[in-house]
Residue, then its C-alpha position, 0 to 999 in steps of 0.5 A: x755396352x757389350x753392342x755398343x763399344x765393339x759398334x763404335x769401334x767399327x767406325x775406327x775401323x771405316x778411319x783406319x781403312x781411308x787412312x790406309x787405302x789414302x797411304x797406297x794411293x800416294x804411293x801408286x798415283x799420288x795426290x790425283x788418286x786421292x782426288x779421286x777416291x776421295x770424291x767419287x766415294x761420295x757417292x758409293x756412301x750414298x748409295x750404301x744409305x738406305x743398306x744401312x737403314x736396313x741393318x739398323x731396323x734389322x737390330x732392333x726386330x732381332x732384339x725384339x724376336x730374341x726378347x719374346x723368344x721367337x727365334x724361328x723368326x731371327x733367320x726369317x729377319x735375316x734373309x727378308x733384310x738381304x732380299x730387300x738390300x738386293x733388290x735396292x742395290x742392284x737398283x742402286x749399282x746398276x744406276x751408278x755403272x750407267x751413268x758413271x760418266x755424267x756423275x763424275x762430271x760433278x767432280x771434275x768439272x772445272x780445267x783444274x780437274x776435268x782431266x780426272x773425269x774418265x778417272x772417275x767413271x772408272x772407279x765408280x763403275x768398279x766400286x759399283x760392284x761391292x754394292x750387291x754384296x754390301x746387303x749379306x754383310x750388312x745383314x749379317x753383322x746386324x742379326x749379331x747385334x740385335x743378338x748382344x754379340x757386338x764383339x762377333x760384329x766387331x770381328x767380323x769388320x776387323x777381317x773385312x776391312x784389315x786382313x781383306x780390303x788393305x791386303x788385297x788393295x795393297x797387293x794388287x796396287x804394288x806387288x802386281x803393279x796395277x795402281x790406283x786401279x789395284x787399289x779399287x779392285x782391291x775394295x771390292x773383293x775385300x767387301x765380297x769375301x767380308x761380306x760372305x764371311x759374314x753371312x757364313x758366321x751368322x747363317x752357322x750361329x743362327x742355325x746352332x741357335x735355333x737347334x739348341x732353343x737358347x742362346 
């Protein structure tokens, strides 16, 4: 329960987080920016799968490494769980920046929306981006959980998602006046500073662990 009430609660998290970004966008570029975030994040969440597979074997090696007591191995799990994320989402992002344009002509391409295209290839080029970090969070926020700190996860996606990718997709969008792409540019720098605040919490609680021998 103390794992799985603060990971269920994440997803509230991932729903307040759309609501939100979906309430700037009406307000700086209407019901097209939505169309646009909304189709071409598809494929951002695509792409962030096999991340995610990686951070839920990581729980269950990290359980399996704090049952027997061999907490050397916790950091060992932590860095091969970040090494192997980056080298599929720089596989993954790179593909996604190239081919932007020919991806967004799934969405767009009937003349109701063809006019959304170029739209399209831009936010997943920039979104693209958050990708590389995607692997320290990820990562990170798992070690927590395979370590029965659900509530540090919990928070750490609270920052993330609350205080980082709303505040900065806000200020960037309407304070400074950059629209819709405000809004994406804001997504990618909440998940960089999320993400490294992330791997700082966990890399400081690993090492507190490993010299005290307990948890």
């Amino acid at each position: 329960m103390s794992v799985g009430l603060p990971a269920g609660t994440e997803f509230l998290m991932i729903a307040i987080l759309s609501g939100s970004l979906n309430v700037i966008l009406m307000m700086v570029s209407g019901v097209d920016g939505v169309a646009i975030y909304t189709a071409s994040w598809r494929i951002i969440m695509m792409a962030m799968v096999p991340i995610m597979a990686i951070g839920i074997s990581l729980i269950a090696v990290t359980g399996a490494s704090l049952g027997a007591k061999k907490y050397e191995n916790i950091n060992i799990i932590h860095n091969y769980g970040i090494k192997i994320g980056m080298i599929i989402v720089i596989i993954m992002a790179g593909t996604i920046f190239l081919l932007a344009p020919y991806i967004s002509y799934l969405f767009t391409y009937s003349p109701g929306s063809a006019n959304l295209q170029a739209f399209c290839a831009d936010f997943l080029r920039i979104v693209s981006i958050s990708l590389l970090f995607l692997p320290l969070g990820v990562s990170s926020t798992s070690i927590f959980k395979g370590l029965g700190r659900g509530l540090d996860s919990l928070l750490i996606a609270i920052v993330r998602v609350i205080i980082l990718e709303i505040f900065f997709a806000y200020v960037l969008a309407v304070p400074l006046g950059m629209g819709q792409y405000g809004v994406w540019w804001g997504i990618v720098i909440g998940q960089a500073l999320g993400a490294i605040f992330a791997y700082l919490w966990s890399k400081r609680y690993i090492k507190k662990l490993l010299s005290s021998g307990k948890i």
